[in-house]
C-alpha positions in Angstrom: -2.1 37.4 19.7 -2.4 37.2 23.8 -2.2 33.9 25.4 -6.6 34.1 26.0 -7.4 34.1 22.3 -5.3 30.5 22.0 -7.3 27.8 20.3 -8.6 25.5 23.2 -6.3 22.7 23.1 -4.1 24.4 21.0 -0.5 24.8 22.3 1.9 27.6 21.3 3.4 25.8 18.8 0.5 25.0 16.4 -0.3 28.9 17.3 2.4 29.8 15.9 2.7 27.5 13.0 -1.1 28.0 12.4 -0.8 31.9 12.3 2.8 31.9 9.8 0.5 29.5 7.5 -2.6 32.2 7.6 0.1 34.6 6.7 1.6 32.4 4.1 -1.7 32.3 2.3 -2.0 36.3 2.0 1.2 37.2 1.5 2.9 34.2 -0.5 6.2 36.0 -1.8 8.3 35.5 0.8 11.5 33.5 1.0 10.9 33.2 5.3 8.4 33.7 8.0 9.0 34.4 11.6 6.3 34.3 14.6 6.5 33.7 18.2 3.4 33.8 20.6 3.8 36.8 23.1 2.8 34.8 26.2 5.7 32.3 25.5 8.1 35.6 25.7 6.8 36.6 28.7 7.3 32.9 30.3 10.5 32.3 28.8 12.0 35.8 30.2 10.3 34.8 33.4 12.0 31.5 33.7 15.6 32.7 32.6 14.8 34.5 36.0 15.3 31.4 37.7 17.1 28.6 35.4 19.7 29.2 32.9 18.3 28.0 29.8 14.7 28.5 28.5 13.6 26.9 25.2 10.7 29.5 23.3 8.8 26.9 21.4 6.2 29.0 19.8 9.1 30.7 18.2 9.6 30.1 15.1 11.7 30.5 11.4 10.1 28.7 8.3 11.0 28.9 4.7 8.1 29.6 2.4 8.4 25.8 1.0 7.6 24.4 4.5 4.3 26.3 4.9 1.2 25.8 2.9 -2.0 27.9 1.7 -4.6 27.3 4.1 -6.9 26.7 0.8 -4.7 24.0 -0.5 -6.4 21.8 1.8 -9.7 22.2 1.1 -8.5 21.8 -2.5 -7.2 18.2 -1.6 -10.5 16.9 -0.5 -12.6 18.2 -3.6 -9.7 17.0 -6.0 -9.6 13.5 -3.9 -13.4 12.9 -3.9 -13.2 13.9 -7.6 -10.6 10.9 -8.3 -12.3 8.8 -6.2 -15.9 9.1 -8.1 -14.7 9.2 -11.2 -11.9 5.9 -11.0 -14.2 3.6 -8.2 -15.8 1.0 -9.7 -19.4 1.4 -10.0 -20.7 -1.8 -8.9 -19.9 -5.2 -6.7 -19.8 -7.1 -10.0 -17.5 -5.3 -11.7 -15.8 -5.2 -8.9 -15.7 -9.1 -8.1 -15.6 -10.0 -11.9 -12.5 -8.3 -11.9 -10.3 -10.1 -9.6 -12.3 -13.7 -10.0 -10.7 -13.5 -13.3 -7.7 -12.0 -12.2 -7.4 -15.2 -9.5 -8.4 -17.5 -12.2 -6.0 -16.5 -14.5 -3.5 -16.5 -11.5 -4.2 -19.8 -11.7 -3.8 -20.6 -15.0 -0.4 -19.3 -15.1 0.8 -21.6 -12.4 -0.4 -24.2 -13.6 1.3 -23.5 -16.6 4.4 -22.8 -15.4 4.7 -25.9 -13.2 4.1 -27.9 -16.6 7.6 -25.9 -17.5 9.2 -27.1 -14.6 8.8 -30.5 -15.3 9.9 -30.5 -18.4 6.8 -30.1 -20.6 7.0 -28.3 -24.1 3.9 -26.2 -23.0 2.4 -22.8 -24.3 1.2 -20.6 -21.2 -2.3 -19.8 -21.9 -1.7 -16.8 -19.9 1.7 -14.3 -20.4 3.0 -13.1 -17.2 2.9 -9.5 -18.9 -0.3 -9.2 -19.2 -1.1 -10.4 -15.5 1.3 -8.1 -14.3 -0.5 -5.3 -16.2 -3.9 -6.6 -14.8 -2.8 -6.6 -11.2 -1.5 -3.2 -11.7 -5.1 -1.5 -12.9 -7.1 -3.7 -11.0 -9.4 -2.2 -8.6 -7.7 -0.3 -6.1 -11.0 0.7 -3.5 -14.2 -1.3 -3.3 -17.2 0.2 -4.2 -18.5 1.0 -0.9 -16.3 1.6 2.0 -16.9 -1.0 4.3 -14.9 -0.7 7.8 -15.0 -4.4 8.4 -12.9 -5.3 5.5 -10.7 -2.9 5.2 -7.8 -4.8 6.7 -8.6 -7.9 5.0 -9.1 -6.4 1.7 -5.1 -4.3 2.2 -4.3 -8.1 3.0 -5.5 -9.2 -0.3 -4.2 -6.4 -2.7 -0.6 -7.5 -0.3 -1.3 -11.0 -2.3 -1.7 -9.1 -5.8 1.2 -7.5 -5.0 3.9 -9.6 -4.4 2.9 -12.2 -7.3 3.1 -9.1 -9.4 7.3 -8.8 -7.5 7.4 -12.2 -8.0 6.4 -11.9 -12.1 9.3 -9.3 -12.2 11.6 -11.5 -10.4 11.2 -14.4 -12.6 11.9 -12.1 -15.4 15.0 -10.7 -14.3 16.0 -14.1 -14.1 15.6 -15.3 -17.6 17.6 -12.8 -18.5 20.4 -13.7 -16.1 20.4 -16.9 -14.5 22.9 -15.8 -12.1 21.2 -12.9 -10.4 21.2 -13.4 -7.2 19.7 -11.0 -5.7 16.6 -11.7 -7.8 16.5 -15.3 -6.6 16.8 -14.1 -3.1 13.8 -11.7 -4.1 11.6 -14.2 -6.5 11.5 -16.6 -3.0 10.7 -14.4 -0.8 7.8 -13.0 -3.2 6.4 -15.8 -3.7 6.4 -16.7 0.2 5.1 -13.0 0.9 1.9 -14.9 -1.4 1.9 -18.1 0.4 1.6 -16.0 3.2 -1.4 -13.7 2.2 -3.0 -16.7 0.3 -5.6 -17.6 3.0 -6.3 -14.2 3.6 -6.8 -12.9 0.2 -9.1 -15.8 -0.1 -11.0 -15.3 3.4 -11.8 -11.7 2.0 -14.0 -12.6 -0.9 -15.9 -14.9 1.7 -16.4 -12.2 4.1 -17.4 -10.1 1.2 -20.2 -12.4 0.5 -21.9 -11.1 4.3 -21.6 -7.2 2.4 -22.6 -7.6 -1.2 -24.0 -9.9 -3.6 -21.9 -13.1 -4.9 -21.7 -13.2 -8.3 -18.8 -15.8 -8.8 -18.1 -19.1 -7.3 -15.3 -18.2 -5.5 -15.2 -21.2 -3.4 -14.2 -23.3 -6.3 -11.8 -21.1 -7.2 -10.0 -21.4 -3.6 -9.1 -24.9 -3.9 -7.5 -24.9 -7.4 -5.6 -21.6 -5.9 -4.1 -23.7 -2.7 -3.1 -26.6 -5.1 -1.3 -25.0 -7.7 0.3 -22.7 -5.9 1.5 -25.6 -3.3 2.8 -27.5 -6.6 4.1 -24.6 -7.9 6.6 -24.2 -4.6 7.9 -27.8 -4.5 8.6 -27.3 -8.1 10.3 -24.4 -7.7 12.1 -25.7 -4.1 13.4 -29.1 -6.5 14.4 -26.8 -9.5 16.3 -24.1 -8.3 19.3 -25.1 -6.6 19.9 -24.1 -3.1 16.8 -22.5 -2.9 16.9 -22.6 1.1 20.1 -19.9 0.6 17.4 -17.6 -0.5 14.2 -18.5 1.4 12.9 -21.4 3.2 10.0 -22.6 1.8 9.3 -25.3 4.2 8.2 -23.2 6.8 4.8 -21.4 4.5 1.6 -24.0 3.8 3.1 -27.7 4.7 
């Protein structure tokens, strides 16, 4: 290939890198391809002329496992658009069914558990396992890309997320009470929540400007702010030294 039939924009590298992957895809039973563009040679030798060293940077040495067939990436995009008709959820209220109950059940379990803290003999309605599970095969993508909320709805599945760490912490530590590397992990879990809480919650009302609202989420905010702000001081007056591991004091006073 002469330096004039270069891709516009393209430098000699990706020439070279773009040509070894052509070859890759027609002849795939090699253990190691070599290229180099000719102009580059020419240049190099030319500059050696002048200065003692030259660095060739179209040439190149790559193992067979560090190329790919130029078809695998057109594979990719009809395998991904596959996944992503067949798992998105349909509809906006499947969609928004899905985590008002998973937020109200939140909730619950909060509630719950600060009735623990205190003392109370109390069944938890909801089982931590279960939420965990939930969170884990809740939905993933809405069912329409909007660009607007794309950061706030990464924000909100960050929420999910660490109360899901946080579940797994509080596990660990029923099972040994002296973990501490779990404690350490629990608080700063349930802070990474604390943290997100607003803007989990500021999603769903932005959502409301994109699709229809079939849940009172509004409702549901306030009962999320106060048991999740109980649910910290409890935890603050029952684990001892909890400041070693994170300082709650400084997330929703």
């Amino acid at each position: 290939m002469t330096y004039s039939e270069l891709v516009e924009g393209e430098s000699p590298n990706e020439a070279t890198m773009n040509r070894l992957n052509t070859i890759r895809s027609a002849i795939p039973f090699c253990e190691l391809y070599k290229g180099k563009h000719t102009f580059m040679s020419i240049m190099t030798k030319l500059v050696k002329l002048k200065y003692q060293y030259a660095y060739d940077e179209s040439k190149k040495e790559v193992s067979a496992e560090n190329l790919h067939f130029q078809s695998d990436v057109e594979k990719n995009k009809i395998f991904d658009s596959i996944v992503d008709a067949h798992f998105r959820v349909k509809t906006w209220y499947e969609f928004t069914e899905c985590y008002y109950n998973l937020r109200n059940d939140i909730v619950i379990y909060c509630e719950d558990l600060c009735r623990r803290l205190i003392g109370a003999s109390h069944k938890f309605k909801k089982e931590a396992p279960v939420i965990a599970e939930n969170i884990l095969h809740s939905y993933k993508i809405m069912p329409v890309e909007i660009k607007e909320l794309e950061k706030p709805f990464s924000d909100c599945r960050y929420f999910f997320n660490s109360f899901n760490n946080f579940l797994i912490m509080k596990s660990k530590i029923l099972q040994n009470e002296y973990d501490i590397e779990s404690k350490r992990l629990l608080f700063i879990n349930f802070n990474n929540c604390l943290i997100k809480l607003y803007k989990m919650q500021d999603f769903f009302d932005e959502l409301e400007g994109f699709a229809p609202t079939y849940f009172n989420f509004e409702k549901l905010n306030q009962r999320e702010i106060r048991a999740l702000k109980n649910l910290k001081e409890l935890l603050k007056n029952n684990v001892p030294q909890s400041s070693d591991y994170w300082d709650l004091d400084t997330i929703m006073d």
